[in-house]
Structure formats: C-alpha cells, structure tokens
C-alpha positions as CSV (number, residue, x, y, z in Angstrom):
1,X,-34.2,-51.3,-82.3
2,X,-30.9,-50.9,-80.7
3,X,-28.8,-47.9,-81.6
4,X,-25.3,-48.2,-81.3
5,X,-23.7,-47.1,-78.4
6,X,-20.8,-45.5,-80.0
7,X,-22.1,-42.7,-81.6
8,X,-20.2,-39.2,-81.6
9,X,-22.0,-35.7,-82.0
10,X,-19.9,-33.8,-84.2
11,X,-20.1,-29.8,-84.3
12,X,-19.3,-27.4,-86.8
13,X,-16.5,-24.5,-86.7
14,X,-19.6,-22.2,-86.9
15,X,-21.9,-23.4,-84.0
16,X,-18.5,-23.4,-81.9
17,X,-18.2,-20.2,-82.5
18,X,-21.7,-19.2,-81.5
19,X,-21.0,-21.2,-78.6
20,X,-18.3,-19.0,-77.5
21,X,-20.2,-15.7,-78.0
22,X,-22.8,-16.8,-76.2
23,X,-20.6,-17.5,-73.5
24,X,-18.8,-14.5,-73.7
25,X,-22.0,-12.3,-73.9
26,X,-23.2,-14.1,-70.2
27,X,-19.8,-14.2,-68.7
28,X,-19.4,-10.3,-69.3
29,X,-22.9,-9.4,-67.6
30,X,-21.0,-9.0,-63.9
31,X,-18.1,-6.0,-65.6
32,X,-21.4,-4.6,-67.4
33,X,-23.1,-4.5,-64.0
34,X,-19.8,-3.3,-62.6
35,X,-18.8,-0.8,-65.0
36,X,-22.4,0.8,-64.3
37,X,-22.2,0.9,-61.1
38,X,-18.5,3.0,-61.6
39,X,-20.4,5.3,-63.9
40,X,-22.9,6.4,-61.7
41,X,-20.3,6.4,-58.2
42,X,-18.5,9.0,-61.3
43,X,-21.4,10.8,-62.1
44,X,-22.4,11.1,-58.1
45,X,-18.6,12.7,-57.5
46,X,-19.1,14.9,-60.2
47,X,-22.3,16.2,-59.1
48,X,-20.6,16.8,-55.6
49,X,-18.0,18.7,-57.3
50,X,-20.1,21.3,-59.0
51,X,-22.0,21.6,-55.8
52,X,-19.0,22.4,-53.8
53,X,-17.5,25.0,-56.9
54,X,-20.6,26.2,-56.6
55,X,-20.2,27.0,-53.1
56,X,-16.5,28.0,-53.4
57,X,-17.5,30.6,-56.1
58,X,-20.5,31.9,-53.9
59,X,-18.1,32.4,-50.9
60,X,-15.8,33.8,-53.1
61,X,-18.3,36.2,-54.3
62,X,-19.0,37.0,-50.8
63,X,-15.8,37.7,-49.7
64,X,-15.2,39.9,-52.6
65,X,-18.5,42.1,-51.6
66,X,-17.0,42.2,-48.0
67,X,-13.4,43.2,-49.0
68,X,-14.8,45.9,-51.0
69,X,-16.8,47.6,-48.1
70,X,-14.0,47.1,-45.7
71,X,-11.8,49.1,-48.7
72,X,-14.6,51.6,-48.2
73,X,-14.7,51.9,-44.9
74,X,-11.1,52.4,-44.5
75,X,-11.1,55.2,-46.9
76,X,-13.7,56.8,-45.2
77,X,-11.9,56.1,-41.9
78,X,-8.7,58.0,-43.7
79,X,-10.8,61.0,-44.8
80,X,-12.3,61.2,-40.7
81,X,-8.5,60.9,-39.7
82,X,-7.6,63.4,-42.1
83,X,-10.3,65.7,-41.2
84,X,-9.8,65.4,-37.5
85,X,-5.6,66.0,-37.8
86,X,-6.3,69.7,-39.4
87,X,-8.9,70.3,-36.6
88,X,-6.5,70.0,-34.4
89,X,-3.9,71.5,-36.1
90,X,-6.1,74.5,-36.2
91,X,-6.6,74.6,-32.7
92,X,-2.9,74.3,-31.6
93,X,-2.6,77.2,-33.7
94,X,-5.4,78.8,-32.1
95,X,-4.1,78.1,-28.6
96,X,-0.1,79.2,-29.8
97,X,-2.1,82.7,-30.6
98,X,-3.6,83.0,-27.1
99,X,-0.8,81.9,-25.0
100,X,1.3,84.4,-26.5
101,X,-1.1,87.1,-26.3
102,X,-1.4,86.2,-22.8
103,X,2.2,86.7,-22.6
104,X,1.7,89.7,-23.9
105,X,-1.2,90.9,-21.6
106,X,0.4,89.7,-18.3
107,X,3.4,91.5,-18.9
108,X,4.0,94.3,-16.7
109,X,5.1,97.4,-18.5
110,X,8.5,98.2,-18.4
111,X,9.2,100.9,-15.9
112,X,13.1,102.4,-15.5
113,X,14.2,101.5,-12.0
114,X,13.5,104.2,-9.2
115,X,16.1,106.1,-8.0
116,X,17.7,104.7,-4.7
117,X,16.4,106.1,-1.8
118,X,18.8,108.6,0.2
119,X,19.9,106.9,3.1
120,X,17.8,107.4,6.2
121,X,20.2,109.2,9.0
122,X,19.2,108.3,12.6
C-alpha cells in the first residue's frame, strides 16, 4: 500500500517545550565547564593569598622580634654611655685635684726680696 505523500507530523505545546530544555540543558554544558574552570582559577588565587598573608604576617612577626632587641640593645648602649660619661667626669675631677695640687707643690715659697747689695767700690 501506498501512503500518501503529504502527511504532516504535528507536535504538541508540551513536547516543544521538552524540546527546548533539552536543548538548553546541552547548549549550557561549555559555561558549566567554563564557570568551573573560573571557580577553581578563584579558589587557586585564594590559596596563593593566604600563603603570601601567611608570609607577610611571619615576616611581620619577625621584624617585630628584631625591633624589640634593637630597642634593647640601644638601651643598654644608653646605660654603657651613661656609665662611661660619669667615669670620665670623675677623672677630670680627679686630674683638676692634682694639677692644682701640683701648682701648689711646685710653687716656690714666697721669700721678701734681699736687700740690694752695697755697691762694690773699685
């Protein structure tokens, strides 16, 4: 038997529909796949960014530790200069003492001045 050449398929509102979603469902894959692929790049600079704050705050830690011994040491290096000023303030007194009982000592003791001598007659 011959069937007629002139026959028509006709779909529903409903299988059009499901139609579209399948399509839409398969066309989306790729910004899936793409949207994935921007997570993780995300998650990968996070991870980077706590490694370097991680860093930072070590180094920052460090440099703390270091500016408090340098505070030390400078403190200490006041108390030496300190220490060393009234040494030497001690012996410039000591040497003021001496000198001027030196001057005292080399003194010669005050004698009135001799008579003058009668002139000599020839």
């Amino acid at each position: 038997m011959a069937q007629a050449s002139d026959n028509k398929v006709s779909l529903g509102c409903g299988t059009l529909i499901l139609i579209a979603v399948i399509v839409m469902i398969f066309s989306r894959g790729s910004d899936t796949r793409r949207v994935t692929d921007e997570v993780a790049s995300v998650r990968r600079d996070v991870r980077l960014l706590q490694s370097s704050i991680t860093n930072a705050a070590r180094s920052a830690e460090d440099a703390e530790k270091e500016v408090k011994q340098l505070k030390e040491s400078v403190a200490s290096l006041g108390r030496t200069v300190d220490s060393l000023r009234q040494a030497v303030n001690t012996q410039t007194e000591s040497i003021n003492q001496l000198k001027a009982e030196l001057h005292k000592a080399a003194a010669p003791a005050v004698k009135p001045d001799p008579a003058p001598a009668p002139p000599v007659e020839r």
